[in-house]
C-alpha positions as CSV (number, residue, x, y, z in Angstrom):
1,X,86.3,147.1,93.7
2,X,86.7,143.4,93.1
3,X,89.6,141.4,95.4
4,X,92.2,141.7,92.1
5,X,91.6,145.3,92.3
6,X,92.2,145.6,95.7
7,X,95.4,143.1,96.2
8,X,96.9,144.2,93.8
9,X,99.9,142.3,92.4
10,X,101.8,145.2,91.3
11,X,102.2,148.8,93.2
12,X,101.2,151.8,91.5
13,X,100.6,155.0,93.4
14,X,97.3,155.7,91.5
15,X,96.3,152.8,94.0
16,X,95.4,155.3,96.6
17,X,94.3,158.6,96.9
18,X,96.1,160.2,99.5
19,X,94.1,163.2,100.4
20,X,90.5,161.7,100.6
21,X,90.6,160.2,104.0
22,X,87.2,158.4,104.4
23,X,85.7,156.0,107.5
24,X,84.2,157.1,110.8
25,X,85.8,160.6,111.7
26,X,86.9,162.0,115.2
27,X,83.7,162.7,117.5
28,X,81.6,159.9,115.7
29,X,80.5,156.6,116.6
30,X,83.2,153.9,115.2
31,X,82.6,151.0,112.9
32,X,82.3,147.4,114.2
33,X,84.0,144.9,112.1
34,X,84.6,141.2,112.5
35,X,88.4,139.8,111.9
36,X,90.7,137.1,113.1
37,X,93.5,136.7,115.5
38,X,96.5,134.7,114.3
39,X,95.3,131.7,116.0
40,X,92.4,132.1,113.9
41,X,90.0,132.8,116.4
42,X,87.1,135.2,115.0
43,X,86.0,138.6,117.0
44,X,84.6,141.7,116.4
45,X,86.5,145.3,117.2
46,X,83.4,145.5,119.7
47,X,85.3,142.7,121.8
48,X,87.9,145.2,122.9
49,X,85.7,148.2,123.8
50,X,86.9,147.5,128.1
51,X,89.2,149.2,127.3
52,X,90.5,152.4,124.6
53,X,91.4,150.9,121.4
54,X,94.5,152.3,119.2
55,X,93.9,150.8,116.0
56,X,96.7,150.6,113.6
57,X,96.9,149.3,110.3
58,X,100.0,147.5,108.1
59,X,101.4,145.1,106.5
60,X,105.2,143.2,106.7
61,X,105.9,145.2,103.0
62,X,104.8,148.5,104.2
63,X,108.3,150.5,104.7
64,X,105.7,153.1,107.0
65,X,104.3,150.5,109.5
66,X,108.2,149.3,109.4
67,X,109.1,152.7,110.4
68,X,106.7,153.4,113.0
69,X,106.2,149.8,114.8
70,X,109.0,150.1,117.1
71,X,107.4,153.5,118.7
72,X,103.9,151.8,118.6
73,X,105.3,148.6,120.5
74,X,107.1,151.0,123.4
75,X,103.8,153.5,123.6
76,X,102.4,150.3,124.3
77,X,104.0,149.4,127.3
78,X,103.7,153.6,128.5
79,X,99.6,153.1,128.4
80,X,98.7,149.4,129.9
81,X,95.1,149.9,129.9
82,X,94.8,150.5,126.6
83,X,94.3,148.4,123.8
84,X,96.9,148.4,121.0
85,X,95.7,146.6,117.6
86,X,97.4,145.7,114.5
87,X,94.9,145.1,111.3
88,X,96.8,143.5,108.9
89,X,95.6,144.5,105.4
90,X,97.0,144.1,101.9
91,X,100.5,144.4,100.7
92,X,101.6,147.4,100.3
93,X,104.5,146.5,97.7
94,X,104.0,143.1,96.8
95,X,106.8,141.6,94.4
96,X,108.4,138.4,93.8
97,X,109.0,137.5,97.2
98,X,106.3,138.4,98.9
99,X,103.3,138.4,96.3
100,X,100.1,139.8,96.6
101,X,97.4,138.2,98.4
102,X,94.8,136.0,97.2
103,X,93.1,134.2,100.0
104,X,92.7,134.0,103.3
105,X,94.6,131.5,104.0
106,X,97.8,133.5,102.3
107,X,96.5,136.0,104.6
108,X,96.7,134.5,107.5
109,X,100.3,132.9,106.6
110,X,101.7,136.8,105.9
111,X,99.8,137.9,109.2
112,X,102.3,135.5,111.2
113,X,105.2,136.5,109.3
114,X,105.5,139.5,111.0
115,X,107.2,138.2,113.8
116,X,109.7,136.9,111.5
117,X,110.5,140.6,110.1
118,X,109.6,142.8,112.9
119,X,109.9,142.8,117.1
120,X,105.5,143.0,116.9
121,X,104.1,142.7,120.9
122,X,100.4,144.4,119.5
123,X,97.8,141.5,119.2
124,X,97.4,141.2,115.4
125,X,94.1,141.0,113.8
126,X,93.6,140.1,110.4
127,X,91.3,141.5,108.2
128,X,89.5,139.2,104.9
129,X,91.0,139.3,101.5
130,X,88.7,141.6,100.1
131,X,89.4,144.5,102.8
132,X,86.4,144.9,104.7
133,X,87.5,146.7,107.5
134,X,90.6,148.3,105.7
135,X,87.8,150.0,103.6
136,X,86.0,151.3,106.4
137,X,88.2,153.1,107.7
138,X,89.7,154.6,104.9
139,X,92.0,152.0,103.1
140,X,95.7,154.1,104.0
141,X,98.4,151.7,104.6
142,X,99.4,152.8,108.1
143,X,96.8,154.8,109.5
144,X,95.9,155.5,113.3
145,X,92.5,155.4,115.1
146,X,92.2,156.0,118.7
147,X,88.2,154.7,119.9
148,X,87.1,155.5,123.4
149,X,85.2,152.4,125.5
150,X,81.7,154.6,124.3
151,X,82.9,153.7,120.6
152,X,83.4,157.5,119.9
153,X,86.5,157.9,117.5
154,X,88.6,160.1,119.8
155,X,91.1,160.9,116.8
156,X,92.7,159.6,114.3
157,X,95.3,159.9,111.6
158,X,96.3,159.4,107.8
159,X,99.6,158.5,108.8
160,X,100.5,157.2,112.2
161,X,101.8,160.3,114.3
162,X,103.5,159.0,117.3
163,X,104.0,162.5,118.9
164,X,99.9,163.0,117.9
165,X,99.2,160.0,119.5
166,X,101.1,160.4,123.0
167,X,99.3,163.7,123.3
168,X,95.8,161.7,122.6
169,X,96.4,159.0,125.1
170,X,97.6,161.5,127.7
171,X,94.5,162.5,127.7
172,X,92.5,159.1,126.8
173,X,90.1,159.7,130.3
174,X,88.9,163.0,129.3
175,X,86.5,163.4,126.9
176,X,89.2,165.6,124.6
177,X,88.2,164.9,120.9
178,X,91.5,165.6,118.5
179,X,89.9,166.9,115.3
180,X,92.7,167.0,113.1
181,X,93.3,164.0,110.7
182,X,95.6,165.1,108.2
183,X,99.5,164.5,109.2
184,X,102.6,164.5,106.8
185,X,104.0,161.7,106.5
186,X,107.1,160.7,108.9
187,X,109.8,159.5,106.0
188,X,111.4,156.2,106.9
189,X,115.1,156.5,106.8
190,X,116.6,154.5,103.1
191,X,117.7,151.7,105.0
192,X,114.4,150.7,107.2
193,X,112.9,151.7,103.4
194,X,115.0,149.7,101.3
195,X,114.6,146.6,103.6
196,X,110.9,146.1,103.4
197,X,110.5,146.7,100.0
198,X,112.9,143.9,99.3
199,X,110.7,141.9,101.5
200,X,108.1,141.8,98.2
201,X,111.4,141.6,96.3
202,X,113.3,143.3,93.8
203,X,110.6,143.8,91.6
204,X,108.8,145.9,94.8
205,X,111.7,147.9,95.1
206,X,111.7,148.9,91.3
207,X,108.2,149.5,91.2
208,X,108.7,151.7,94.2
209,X,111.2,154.0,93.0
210,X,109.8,154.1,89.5
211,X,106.2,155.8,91.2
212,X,108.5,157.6,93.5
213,X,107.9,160.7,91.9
214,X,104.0,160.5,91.5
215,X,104.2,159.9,95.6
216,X,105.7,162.8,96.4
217,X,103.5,164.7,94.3
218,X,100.7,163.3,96.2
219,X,102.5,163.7,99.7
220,X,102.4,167.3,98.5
221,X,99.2,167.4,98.1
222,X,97.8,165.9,101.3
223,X,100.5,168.5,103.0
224,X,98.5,171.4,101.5
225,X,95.1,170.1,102.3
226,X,96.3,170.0,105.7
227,X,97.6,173.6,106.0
228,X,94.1,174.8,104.8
């Protein structure tokens, strides 16, 4: 996949595969990647292991990170000694507005951004153009990873689960592994929905509700995988 294919400057749901969730599973060791903060300082994921990391991906046109950043934020300030990191990856409905991404620099100037759109208190790390660490760990726009300070993968999640993810944390000090990595997805409500998308623009909004269909399909899908 070469960086076009991956920001891509037009959504279309055959752009992810919704029920192959790939990267480092629950009870295995996680993947160290290398990112920057928005002050551009470069680290590694490794930099973080003093603590448990929850490690949450988005982007400011994703109307699921939109919907679940405000419970992130306030499960943040219930567990203190726990790290609680935003990757920012590609757009997830790039339009006219808000276009897709093309180099780092771009990357770096949407990454800050999303404290103009969103009440964000998670340190922000931003990943390179062409995904690196997005791929890892499976490429899903708003996806959860909880890693233990021995780099085990304690659990993780498709979609963020916030009720999943309390339970996980009340019990980040054991050595509890959450198998289960297959969640529905929790629908944003039209408004929070309608909002983002017209952060890409009116053209991410169309494109949206013209591969609305071929989504929920695909929800469907992952919702049956997970039942069996």
């Amino acid at each position: 996949m070469n960086n076009t294919d991956y920001n891509y400057k037009h959504f279309d749901p055959k752009d992810y595969n919704f029920t192959r969730f790939e990267g480092p599973k629950a009870g295995e060791m996680f993947i160290d990647f290398q990112a920057l903060t928005l002050d551009g300082k470069k680290v590694s994921l490794s930099d973080y292991l003093d603590k448990p990391i929850v490690l949450d991906t988005g982007s400011i046109t994703c109307p699921i990170y939109a919907n679940t950043q405000r419970s992130m934020n306030q499960l943040q300030k219930r567990y203190p000694d726990v790290h609680f990191l935003l990757l920012y990856v590609r757009e997830a409905h790039p339009g006219g507005k808000t276009k897709s991404i093309s180099t780092m620099q771009e990357k770096i100037d949407h990454a800050k951004l999303i404290h103009k759109y969103y009440n964000e208190h998670r340190e922000i790390l931003i990943d390179d153009v062409e995904g690196t660490a997005h791929k890892l760990y499976g490429s899903m726009p708003n996806m959860t990873y909880v890693i233990g300070t021995n780099g085990i993968v304690k659990f993780r999640a498709n979609w963020t689960n916030i009720d999943a993810l309390n339970t996980v944390l009340e019990n980040i000090d054991t050595d509890s592994i959450e198998k289960k990595d297959y969640y529905d997805l929790v629908k944003p409500a039209p408004w929070i929905a309608i909002r983002t998308l017209l952060i890409g623009g009116t053209s991410a909004l169309i494109e949206f509700l013209r591969g609305l269909p071929q989504l929920l399909r695909q929800h469907k899908e992952v919702k049956s995988k997970s039942e069996h």
